[in-house]
C-alpha positions as CSV (number, residue, x, y, z in Angstrom):
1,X,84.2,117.0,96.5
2,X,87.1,114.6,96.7
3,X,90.3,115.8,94.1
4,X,91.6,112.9,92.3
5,X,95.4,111.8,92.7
6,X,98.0,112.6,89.6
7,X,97.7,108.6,89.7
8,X,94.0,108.5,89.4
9,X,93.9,110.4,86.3
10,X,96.8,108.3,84.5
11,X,95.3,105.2,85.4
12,X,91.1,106.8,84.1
13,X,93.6,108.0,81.1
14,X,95.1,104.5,80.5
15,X,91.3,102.9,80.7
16,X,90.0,105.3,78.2
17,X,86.0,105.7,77.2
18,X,84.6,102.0,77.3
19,X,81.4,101.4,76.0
20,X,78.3,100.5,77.9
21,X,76.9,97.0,76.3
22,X,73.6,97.3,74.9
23,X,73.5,93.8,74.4
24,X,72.5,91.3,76.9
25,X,75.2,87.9,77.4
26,X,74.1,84.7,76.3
27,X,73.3,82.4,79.3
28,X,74.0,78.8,77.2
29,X,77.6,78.5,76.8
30,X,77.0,74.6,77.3
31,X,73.6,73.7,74.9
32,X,75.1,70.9,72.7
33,X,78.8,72.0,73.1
34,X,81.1,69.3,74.7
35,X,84.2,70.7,74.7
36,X,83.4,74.3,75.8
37,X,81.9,72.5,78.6
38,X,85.0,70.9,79.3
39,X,87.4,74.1,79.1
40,X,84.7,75.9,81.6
41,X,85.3,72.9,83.3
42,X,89.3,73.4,83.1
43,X,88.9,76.8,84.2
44,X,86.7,76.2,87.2
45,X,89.7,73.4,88.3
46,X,92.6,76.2,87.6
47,X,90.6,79.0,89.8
48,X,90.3,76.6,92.5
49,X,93.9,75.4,92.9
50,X,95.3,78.7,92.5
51,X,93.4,81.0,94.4
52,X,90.9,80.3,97.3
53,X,89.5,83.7,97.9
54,X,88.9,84.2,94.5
55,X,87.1,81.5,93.8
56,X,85.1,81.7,96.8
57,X,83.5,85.2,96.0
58,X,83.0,83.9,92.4
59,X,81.1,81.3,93.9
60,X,78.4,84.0,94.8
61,X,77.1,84.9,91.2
62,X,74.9,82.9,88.8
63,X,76.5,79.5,87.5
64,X,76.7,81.3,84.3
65,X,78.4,84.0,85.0
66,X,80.7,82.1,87.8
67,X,82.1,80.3,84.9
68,X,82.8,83.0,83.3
69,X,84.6,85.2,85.6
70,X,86.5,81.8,86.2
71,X,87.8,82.0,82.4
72,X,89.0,85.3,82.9
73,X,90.4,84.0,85.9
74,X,92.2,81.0,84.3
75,X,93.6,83.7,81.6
76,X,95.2,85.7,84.0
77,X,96.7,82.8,86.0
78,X,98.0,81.3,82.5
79,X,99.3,84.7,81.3
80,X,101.2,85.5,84.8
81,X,102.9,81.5,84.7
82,X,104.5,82.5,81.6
83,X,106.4,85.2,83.0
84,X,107.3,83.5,85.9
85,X,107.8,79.6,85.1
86,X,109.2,79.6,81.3
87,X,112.8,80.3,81.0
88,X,113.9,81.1,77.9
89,X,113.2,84.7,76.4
90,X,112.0,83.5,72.8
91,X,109.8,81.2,74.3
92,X,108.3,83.8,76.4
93,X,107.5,86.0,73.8
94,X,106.2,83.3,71.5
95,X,103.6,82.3,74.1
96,X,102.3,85.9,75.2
97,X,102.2,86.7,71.5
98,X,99.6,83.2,71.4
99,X,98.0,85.1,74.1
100,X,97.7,88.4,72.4
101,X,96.3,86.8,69.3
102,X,93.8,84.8,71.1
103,X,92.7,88.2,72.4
104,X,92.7,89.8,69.5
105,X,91.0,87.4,67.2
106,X,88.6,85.9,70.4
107,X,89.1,82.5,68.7
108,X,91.6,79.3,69.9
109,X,92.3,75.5,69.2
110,X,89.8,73.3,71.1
111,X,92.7,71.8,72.4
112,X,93.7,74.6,74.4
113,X,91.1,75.0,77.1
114,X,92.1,78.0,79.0
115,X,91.6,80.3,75.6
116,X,88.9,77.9,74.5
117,X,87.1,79.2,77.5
118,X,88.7,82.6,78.4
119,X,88.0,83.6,74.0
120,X,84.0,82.0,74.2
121,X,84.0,84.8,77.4
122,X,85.5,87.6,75.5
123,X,82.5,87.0,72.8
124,X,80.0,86.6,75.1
125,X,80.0,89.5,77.1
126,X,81.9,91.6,74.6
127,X,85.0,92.7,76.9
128,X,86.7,95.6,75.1
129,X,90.5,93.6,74.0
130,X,92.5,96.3,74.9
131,X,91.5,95.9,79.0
132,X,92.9,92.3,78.4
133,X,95.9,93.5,76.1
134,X,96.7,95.4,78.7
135,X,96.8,93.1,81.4
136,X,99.5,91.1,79.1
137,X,101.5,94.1,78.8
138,X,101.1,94.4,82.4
139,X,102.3,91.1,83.7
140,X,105.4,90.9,81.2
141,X,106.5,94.4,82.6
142,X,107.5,92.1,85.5
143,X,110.3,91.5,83.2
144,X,112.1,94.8,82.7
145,X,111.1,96.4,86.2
146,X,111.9,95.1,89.0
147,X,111.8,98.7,91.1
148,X,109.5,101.2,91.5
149,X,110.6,104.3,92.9
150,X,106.8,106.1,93.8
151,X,103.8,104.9,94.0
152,X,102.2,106.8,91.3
153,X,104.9,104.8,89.1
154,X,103.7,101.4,91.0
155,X,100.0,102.5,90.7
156,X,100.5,102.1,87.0
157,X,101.3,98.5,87.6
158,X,98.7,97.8,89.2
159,X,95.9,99.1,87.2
160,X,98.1,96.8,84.4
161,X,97.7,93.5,86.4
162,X,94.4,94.3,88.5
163,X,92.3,97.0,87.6
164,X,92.2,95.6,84.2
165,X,90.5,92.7,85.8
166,X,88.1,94.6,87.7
167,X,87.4,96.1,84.5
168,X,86.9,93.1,82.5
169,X,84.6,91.8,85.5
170,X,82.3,94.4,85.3
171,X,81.2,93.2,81.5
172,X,80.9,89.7,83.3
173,X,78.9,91.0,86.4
174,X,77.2,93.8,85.1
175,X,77.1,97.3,85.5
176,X,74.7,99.8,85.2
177,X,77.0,102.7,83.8
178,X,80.3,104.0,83.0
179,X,80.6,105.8,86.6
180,X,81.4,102.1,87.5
181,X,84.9,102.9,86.1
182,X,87.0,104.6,88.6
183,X,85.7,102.7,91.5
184,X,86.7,99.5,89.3
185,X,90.4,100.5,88.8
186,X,90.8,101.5,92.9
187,X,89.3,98.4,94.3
188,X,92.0,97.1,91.6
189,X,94.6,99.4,92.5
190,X,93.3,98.1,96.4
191,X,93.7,94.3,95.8
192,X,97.2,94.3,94.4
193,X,98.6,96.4,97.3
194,X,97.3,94.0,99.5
195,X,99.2,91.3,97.1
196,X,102.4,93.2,97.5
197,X,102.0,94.2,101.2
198,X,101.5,90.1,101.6
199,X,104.3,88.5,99.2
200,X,107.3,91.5,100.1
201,X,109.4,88.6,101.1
202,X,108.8,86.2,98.9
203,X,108.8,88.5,96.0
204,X,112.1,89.9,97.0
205,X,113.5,86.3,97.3
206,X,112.4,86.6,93.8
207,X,114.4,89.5,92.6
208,X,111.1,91.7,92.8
209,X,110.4,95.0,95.0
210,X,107.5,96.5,94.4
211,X,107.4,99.0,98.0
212,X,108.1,102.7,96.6
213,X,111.6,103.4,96.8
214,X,110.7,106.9,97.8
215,X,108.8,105.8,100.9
216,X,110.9,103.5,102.4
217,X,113.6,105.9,102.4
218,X,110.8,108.3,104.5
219,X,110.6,105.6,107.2
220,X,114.3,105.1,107.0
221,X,114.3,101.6,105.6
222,X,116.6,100.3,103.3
223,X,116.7,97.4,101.0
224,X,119.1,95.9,103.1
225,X,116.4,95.9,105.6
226,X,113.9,94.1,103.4
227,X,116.2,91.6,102.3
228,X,116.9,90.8,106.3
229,X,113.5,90.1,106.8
230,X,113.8,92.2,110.0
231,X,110.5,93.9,111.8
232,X,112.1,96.8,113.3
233,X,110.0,99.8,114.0
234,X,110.3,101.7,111.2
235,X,108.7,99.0,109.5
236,X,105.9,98.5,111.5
237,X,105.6,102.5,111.0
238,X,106.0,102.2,107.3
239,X,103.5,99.1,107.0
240,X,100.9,100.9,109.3
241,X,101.1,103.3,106.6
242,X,100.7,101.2,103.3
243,X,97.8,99.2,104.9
244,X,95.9,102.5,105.9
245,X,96.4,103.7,102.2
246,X,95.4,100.6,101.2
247,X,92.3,100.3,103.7
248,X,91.3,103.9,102.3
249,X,91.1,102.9,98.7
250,X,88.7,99.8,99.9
251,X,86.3,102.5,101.7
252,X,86.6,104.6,98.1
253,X,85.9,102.1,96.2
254,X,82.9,100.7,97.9
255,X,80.9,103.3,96.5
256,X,80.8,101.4,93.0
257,X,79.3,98.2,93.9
258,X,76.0,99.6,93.9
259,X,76.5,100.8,89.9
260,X,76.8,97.0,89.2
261,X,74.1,94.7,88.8
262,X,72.5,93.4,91.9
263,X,73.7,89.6,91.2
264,X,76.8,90.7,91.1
265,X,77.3,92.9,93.8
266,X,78.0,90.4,96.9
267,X,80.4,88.8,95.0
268,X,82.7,91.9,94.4
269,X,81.1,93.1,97.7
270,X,83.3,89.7,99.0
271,X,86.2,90.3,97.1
272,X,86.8,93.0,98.8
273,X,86.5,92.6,102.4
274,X,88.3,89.0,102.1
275,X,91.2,90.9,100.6
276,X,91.0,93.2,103.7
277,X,91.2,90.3,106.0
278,X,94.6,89.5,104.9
279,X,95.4,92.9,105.8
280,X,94.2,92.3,109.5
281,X,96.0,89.1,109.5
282,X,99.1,91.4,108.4
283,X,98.4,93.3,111.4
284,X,97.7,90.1,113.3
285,X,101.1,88.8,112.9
286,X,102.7,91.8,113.9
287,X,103.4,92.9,110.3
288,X,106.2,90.2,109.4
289,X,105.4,89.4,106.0
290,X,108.7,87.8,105.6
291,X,108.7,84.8,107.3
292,X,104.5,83.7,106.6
293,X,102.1,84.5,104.0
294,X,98.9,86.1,105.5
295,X,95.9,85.0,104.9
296,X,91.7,84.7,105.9
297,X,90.9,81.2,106.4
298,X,88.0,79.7,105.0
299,X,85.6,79.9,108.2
300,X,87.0,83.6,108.5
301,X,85.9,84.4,104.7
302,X,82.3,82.5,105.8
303,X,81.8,84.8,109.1
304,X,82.0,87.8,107.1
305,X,79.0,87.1,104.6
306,X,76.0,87.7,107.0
307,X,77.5,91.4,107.7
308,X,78.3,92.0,104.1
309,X,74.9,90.7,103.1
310,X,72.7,93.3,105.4
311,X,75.6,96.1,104.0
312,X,74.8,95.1,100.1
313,X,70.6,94.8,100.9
314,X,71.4,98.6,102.3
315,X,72.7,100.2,98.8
């Protein structure tokens, strides 16, 4: 029987008891309805600039529920460019305020797409707020910490900016009971480590580390060293030892696509193992994250399906 981390527990804590949806989605988000067609639309056009892997293993559910994992998408995307692209402190507190209201009441102006969309979701597949309240709590935190000095403290902030996404998903997907939880929040926990492990140097060029204080100073690094950009090492030691952590919460985590509903299960299934690509190609590049941004290209992403496929048809 595996014993749960102190982190585990905080982060089952933060996600509380959700409730299973009786009630099945509507499918016809479209019939007679111009202008949620168009912020679907909007969506779709935002999830494709922004994030290639993302919208490639979205690509593998049912048109309707590919749009709608798209919203959520474009929410998150929205929500994370108003901490980082608006300037002025009361203006970013007026606009994730917008956002909190649009989550709380599920309702926006048909001239804003992104919430015309992302609020229509929220309805439809009745995703508890507080998973998405959370997430804007989550992403503005990148405004008072900048440091994290274990990683049970930077665990937290990634169940804030990820597994509340894989949280939310799971109302879009499907999923066939609560046990879907913790797997949900370490496959989240899972995909922002790999973020970090990917953007340390342009995030530090940002005035952002996120690597536990505590185990850089194990593997003798300093953030002297970081901002340097130098692979020395003890950094190949200490990254050999975030990407196996991170690799281990992938294999954990696994376990939970089969408590989602089969149409949704390659495309988490996808998710997953593109995000561990970027991880080899870490590992490819002798682990300088400081100098390129790793990633799986497209024809890499497509040679990984068949194997996945015959892995999801086994559960």
């Amino acid at each position: 029987m595996q014993i749960q981390a102190n982190w585990e527990n905080q982060l089952l804590s933060m996600a509380g008891q959700i409730p299973h949806p009786s009630t099945r989605p509507f499918f016809s988000y479209w019939a007679g309805d111009d202008s949620l067609r168009k912020a679907y639309q909007s969506a779709d056009a935002i999830t494709a600039h922004h994030s290639k892997s993302f919208y490639f293993a979205s690509s593998l559910l049912p048109e309707e529920k590919r749009s709608a994992v798209r919203a959520l998408y474009a929410f998150c995307r929205t929500v994370d460019d108003i901490v980082d692209q608006v300037d002025l402190p009361k203006d970013r507190d007026f606009e994730l305020d917008y956002w909190r209201k649009v989550v709380e009441t599920a309702s926006a102006s048909t001239d804003d797409l992104v919430a015309s969309a992302w609020a229509d979701t929220l309805i439809r597949y009745h995703i508890p707020r507080h998973y998405a309240l959370q997430l804007i709590d989550g992403v503005a935190r990148d405004l008072s910490q900048t440091r994290y000095q274990t990683f049970d403290d930077l665990a937290t902030y990634c169940y804030g900016v990820a597994s509340t996404v894989g949280l939310m998903s799971m109302y879009i997907v499907g999923f066939k009971s609560n046990d879907a939880v913790p797997y949900a929040i370490k496959l989240g926990v899972a995909l922002q480590m790999t973020n970090i492990l990917r953007d340390v140097g342009e995030d530090y060029r940002n005035g952002r580390l996120y690597l536990p204080r505590e185990e850089l100073i194990t593997y003798g690094l300093r953030e002297e060293d970081i901002a340097e950009g130098c692979v020395t090492d003890n950094w190949r030691q200490f990254m050999k030892f975030q990407i196996e952590r991170t690799r281990n919460l992938y294999d954990e985590s696994w376990a939970g696509v089969k408590l989602l509903e089969r149409e949704g299960q390659l495309a988490i299934g996808a998710a997953s193992i593109f995000y561990q690509g970027i991880l080899d190609d870490i590992e490819k590049h002798d682990y300088d994250v400081f100098s390129r941004r790793a990633s799986l290209s497209a024809l890499g992403k497509a040679a990984k399906l068949p194997a996945l496929w015959v892995k999801i048809r086994s559960l």
